[in-house]
Structures are given as structure tokens and as C-alpha cells.
C-alpha positions in Angstrom: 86.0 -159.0 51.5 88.6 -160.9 49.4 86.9 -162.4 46.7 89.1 -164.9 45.3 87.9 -167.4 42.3 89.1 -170.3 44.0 86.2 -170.5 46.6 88.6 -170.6 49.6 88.3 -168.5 52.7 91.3 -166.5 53.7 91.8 -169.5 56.2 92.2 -171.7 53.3 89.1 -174.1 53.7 86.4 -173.8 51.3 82.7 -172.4 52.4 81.8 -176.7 52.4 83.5 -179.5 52.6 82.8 -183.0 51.8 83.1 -185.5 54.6 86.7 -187.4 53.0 87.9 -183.6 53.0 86.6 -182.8 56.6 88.4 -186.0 57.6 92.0 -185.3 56.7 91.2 -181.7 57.9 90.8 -183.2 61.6 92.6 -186.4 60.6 90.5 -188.2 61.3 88.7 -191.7 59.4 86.5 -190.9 57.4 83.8 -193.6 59.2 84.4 -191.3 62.2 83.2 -188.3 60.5 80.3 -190.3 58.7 79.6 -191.2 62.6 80.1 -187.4 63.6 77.5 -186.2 61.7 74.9 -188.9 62.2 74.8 -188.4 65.9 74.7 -184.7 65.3 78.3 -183.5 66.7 78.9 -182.5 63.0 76.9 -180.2 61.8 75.9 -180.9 57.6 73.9 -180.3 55.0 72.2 -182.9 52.8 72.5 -181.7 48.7 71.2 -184.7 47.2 73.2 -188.0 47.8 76.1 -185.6 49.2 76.8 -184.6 52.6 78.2 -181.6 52.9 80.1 -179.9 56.2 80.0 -176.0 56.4 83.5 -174.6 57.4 81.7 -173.0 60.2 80.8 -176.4 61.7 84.0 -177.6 61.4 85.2 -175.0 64.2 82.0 -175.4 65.7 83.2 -178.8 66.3 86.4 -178.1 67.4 85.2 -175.7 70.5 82.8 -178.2 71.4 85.6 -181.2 71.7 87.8 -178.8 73.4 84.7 -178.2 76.3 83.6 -181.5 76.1 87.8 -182.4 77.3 87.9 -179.7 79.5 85.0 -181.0 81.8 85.5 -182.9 85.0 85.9 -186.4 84.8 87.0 -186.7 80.9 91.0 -186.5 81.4 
């Protein structure tokens, strides 16, 4: 395991990632994201005041958009 002192994976993302950060990964607003993670789409943790998005969830998210596209009746 690579254990570099930045805190980024080999991927380049860190382990979290605040929801402004999460945004320009997916480009996306950052009221989307906000939105995302309300409804439960985006999985986060809550540390306080701060909402934080696991780099897991981020690709999480990104299979599940690419399903959700794929099924009948959405393109």
C-alpha cells in the first residue's frame, strides 16, 4: 500500500471529500450535490457542521447514474 503524506489515493482523490470538491469532481453545482446527498443518491457522512463524501461514494454514484441511464425509457 502506498502510503503517501498527502492523503490522496493513487487515483488522486482524497479518502473524503467535501461537497464544493465533490462538485468540480462531477462538475457539477454545488446545490446539485447538496441535493444529491439529501435525497440519499450521495452517500455522506455528517462530522459536525461538515458534510463529508467518501471517495467510495463518489464511484458508487457514478455506477448507479450510469444504470439508472441505461434502463428503458430514460434515453
Amino acid at each position: 500500500m502506498n502510503s503517501d503524506r498527502s492523503g490522496l489515493a493513487p487515483n488522486g482523490l482524497p479518502l473524503v471529500l467535501r461537497v464544493p470538491d465533490v462538485a468540480k469532481v462531477l462538475c457539477l453545482g454545488t446545490g446539485k450535490v447538496y441535493e444529491l446527498v439529501r435525497c440519499g443518491r450521495l452517500r455522506s457522512i455528517k462530522v459536525g457542521k461538515k458534510i463529508l463524501v467518501p471517495r467510495a461514494a463518489i464511484f458508487e454514484f457514478l455506477g448507479m447514474a450510469e444504470e439508472t441511464a441505461l434502463e428503458p425509457g430514460n434515453g
